[in-house]
Every structure is written in C-alpha cells, then in structure tokens.
C-alpha positions in Angstrom: 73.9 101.2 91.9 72.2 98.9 89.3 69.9 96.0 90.5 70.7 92.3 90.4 70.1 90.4 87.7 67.2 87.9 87.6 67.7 84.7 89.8 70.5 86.1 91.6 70.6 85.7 95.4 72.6 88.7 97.2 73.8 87.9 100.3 75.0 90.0 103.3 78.7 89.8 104.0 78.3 91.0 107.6 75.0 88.9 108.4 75.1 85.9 105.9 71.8 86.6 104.9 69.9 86.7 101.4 69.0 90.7 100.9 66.2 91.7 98.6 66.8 93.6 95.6 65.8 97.1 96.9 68.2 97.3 100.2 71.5 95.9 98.1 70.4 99.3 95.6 70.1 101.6 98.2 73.3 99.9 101.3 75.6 102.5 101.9 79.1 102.3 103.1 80.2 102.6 106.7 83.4 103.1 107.1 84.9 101.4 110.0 87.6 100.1 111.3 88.6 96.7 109.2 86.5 93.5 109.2 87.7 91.3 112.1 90.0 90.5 114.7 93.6 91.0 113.3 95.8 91.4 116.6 93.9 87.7 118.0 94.6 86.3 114.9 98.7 87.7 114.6 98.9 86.4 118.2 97.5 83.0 117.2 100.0 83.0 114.2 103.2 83.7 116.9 102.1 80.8 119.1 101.2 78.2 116.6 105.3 79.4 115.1 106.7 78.8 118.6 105.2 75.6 118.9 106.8 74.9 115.4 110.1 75.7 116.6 109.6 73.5 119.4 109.0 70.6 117.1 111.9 71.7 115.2 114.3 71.2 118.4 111.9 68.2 119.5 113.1 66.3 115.6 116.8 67.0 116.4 116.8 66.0 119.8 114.9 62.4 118.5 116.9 62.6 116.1 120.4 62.5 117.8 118.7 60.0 120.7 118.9 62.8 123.1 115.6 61.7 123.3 114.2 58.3 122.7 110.7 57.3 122.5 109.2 53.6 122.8 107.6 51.7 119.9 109.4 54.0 116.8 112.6 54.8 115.6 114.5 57.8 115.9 114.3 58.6 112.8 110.5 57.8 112.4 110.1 60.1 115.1 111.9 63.0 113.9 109.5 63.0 110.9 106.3 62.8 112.7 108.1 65.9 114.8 108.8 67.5 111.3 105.4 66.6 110.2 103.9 68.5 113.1 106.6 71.5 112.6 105.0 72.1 109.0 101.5 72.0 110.1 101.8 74.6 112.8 104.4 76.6 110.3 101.3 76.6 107.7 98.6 77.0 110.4 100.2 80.4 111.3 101.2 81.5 108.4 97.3 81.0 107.2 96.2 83.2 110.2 98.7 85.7 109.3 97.8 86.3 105.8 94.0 86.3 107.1 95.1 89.1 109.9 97.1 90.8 107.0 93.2 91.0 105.1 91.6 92.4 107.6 94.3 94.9 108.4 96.7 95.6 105.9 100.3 96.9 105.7 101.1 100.4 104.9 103.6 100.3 101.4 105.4 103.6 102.1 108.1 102.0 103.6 109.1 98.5 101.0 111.6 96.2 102.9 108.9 96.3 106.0 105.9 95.8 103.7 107.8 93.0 102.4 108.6 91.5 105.9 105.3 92.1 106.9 103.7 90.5 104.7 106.1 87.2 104.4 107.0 86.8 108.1 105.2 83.2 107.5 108.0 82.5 104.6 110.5 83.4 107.1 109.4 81.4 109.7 109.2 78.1 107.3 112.9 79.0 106.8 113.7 79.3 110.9 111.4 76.3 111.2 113.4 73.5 108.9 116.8 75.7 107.7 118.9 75.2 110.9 117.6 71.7 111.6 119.1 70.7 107.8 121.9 72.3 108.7 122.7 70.4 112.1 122.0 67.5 110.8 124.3 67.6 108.1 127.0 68.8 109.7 126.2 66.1 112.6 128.7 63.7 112.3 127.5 60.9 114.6 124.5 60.0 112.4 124.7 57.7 109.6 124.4 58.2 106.2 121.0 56.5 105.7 119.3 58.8 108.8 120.9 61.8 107.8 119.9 61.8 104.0 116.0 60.6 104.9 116.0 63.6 107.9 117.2 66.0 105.4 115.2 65.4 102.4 112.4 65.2 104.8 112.8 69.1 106.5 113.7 70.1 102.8 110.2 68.6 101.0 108.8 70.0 104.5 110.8 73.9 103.6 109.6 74.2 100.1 105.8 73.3 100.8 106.3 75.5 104.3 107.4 78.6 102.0 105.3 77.8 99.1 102.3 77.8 101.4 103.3 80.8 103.3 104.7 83.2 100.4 102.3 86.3 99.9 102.4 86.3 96.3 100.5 89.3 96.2 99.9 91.7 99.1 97.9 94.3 99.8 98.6 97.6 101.0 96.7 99.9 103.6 97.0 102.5 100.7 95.1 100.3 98.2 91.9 99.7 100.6 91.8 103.4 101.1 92.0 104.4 97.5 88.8 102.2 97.0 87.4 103.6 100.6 87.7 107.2 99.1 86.2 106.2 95.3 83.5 103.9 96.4 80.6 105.6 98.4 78.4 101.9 97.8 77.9 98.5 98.6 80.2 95.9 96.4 79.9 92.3 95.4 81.4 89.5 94.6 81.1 85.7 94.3 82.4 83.0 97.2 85.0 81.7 94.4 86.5 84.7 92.8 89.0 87.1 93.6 87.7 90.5 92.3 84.8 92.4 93.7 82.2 94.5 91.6 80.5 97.8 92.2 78.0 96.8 89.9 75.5 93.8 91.1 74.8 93.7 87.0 78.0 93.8 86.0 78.1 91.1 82.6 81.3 88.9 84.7 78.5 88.4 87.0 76.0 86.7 84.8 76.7 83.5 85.4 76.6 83.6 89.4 73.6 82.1 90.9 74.1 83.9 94.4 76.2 87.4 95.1 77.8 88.6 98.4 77.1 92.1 99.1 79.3 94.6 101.4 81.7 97.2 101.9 84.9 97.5 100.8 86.5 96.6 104.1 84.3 93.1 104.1 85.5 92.1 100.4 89.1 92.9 101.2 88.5 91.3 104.7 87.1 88.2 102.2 89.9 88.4 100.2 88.8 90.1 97.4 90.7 92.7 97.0 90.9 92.7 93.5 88.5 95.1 91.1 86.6 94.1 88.4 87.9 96.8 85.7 84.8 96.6 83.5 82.8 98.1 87.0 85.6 100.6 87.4 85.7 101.9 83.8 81.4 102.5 84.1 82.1 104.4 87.0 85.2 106.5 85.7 87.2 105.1 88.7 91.2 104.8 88.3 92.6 101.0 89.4 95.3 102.1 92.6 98.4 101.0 89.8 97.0 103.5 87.9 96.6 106.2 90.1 99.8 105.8 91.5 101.5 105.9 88.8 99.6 109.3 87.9 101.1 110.3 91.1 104.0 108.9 90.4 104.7 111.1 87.2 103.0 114.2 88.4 106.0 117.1 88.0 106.9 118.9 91.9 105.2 121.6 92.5 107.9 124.6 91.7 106.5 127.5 93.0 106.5 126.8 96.6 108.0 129.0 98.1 107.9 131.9 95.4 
C-alpha cells in the first residue's frame, strides 16, 4: 500500500483518530461482520413509519372534523398532521437506507432486492396515496379544503418518494467481491462517494485529511463506490465487470461426461 501524500491527515474510520503514516501502510483488513447496528436501526425505521401512518389517519380524521382541535382550523390542522407524516416518512426511510449500508441486500433474487431496498418509497406512497384518495372522493368537504388537503399530501408524496427512492443500491454480492480482492486498508474523503485502495492515489491530491478503513467501514460510510484509477493499479475487476465476465462465461459441458 503506498504512503500518504504530504500534509494529508489519515484518519481512523473505526476510532476517529488521526493515524501516522506507517500504521495506515501496514492496517490489515478484518473481516467482520458489517459496521453497525442494522436490525436497531430497521426497527427504528418501522416505528417512525407507523407513527406516520398514524398522522396520516390523524389529517383525515381533522380533516373531516371527526376530530376538532381549539385555536386552528381543520384544515390548518390536517397539514401540520401531514407535515409531521412526511417527517417521520423521511426519518425512516433515512434509517433504512443507513441499515441497508451497513448490511446489504443479497441481488440473486431482483423484485426482493428491489423492495428491499425501496420499502421507504413505498411507505411515502401508503403514507399520503389513500389519504388523497379519501379526500377526493369525500364528498362532504368543500371545494376550497379538499383542493389545499390534496395538493398538500401530493407536494408531501413526491418529496416523501424523492427522499426515500434508493437510486442506487448495493448488493451483499458487491461488498464481498471487494472483501475477496482487497486484503488492505482503503480511504476515502468525508464528501465523496468512492473509496481508494491507494492513500496516493492522484483523485486524492487535493484532500487535506483521508479516512482510513476496511471495506465494510467505507460501504458502512457510504462509499461504496471504487475509484477505477486504484483498481486498474492493482489489476482488480469493478463487480459490473466481473459479473458480466460471469455473465458470458459458456456452461460447463462436460459435466457429467
């Protein structure tokens, strides 16, 4: 592994703490079990979505005066309940994606991988879709209540799913592809999205301080990305590109012969 470059400052994922030149050249990899508590944080995510729900119902029912607070209206009301059904619906979906980080997916089987990964997008939807939908077909509100209520849970939908859609996910296969490759520490910088098995790597020349750690920790930190100039010094294949290797190796024929 090559040193630092001058002025850098490597820092320990794990501990926080600056790490001299000689230790980040001679860290090895442990490989444990992934950075972080996912199941606490998944749990978090359902509870923070069932109190969304609840706001959800709590809107409608100010909505429709089924229940009526002092001071507001009904329809003031139902927003703030809106307002407070987005922020839990983002709140979770957040923790998700971090549990999802620390403990990816498996990819082998696509329509769960997908749910998986976007169970926050489809919560948005259960949070705000049948609430525009009641209200729209409600009859007994006027025009004016029903039009604010309705733009309001769809403005609330769109940032919900925005904010929860996982734009791109990561599979269990793809940490373990750089697990197997990587026998070394890696780094990367607070604000990017790539890590580097190379502390000199020229993408890093500009980065006043360097985080150093395993695999696990930079996909734990999101970066889950690899710097390709790092990979192509080391002969390693990008996970696309050995898996489309495997994709296109022919079957084995003579099984069985």
């Amino acid at each position: 592994m090559a040193e630092k470059k001058k002025n850098q400052k490597i820092v320990s994922a794990s501990s926080g703490k600056q790490v001299s030149a000689k230790s980040a050249k001679n860290a090895t990899v442990k490989k444990a079990a992934p950075v972080g508590n996912a199941t606490g944080l998944r749990v978090g995510a359902v509870i923070l979505w069932v109190l969304a729900i609840g706001f959800e119902v709590l809107a409608l029912l100010l909505l429709t005066q089924k229940i009526n607070l002092p001071f507001l209206s009904p329809l003031v009301n139902a927003v703030i309940a809106l307002v407070l059904d987005l922020g839990c619906v983002i709140a979770g979906s957040l923790m998700w994606k971090k549990a999802n980080d620390y403990d990816p997916a498996s990819e082998k089987n696509k329509l769960k991988f997908w749910l998986w990964n976007n169970l926050g997008f489809i919560m948005a939807i259960v949070a705000f879709l049948p609430f525009i939908i009641l209200v729209l077909t409600n009859k007994n509100l006027d025009k004016k209540s029903k039009t604010i209520a309705t733009v309001a849970a769809v403005v609330a939908l769109l940032i919900g799913g925005l904010v929860s859609y996982e734009w791109n996910p990561v599979s269990q296969e793809d940490l373990q592809h750089y697990q197997n490759y990587i026998e070394g520490d890696v780094y990367w910088t607070k604000s990017g999205g790539v890590f580097h098995t190379h502390a000199d790597c020229q993408h890093l020349g500009n980065s006043a301080e360097l985080i150093q750690g395993s695999v696990d920790e930079a996909f734990a930190a999101n970066k889950n990305r690899p710097c390709k100039t790092c990979l192509k010094k080391d002969d390693i294949p990008t996970y696309e590109e050995a898996k489309a290797a495997a994709d296109t190796t022919p079957a084995d024929t003579t099984a069985g012969e």
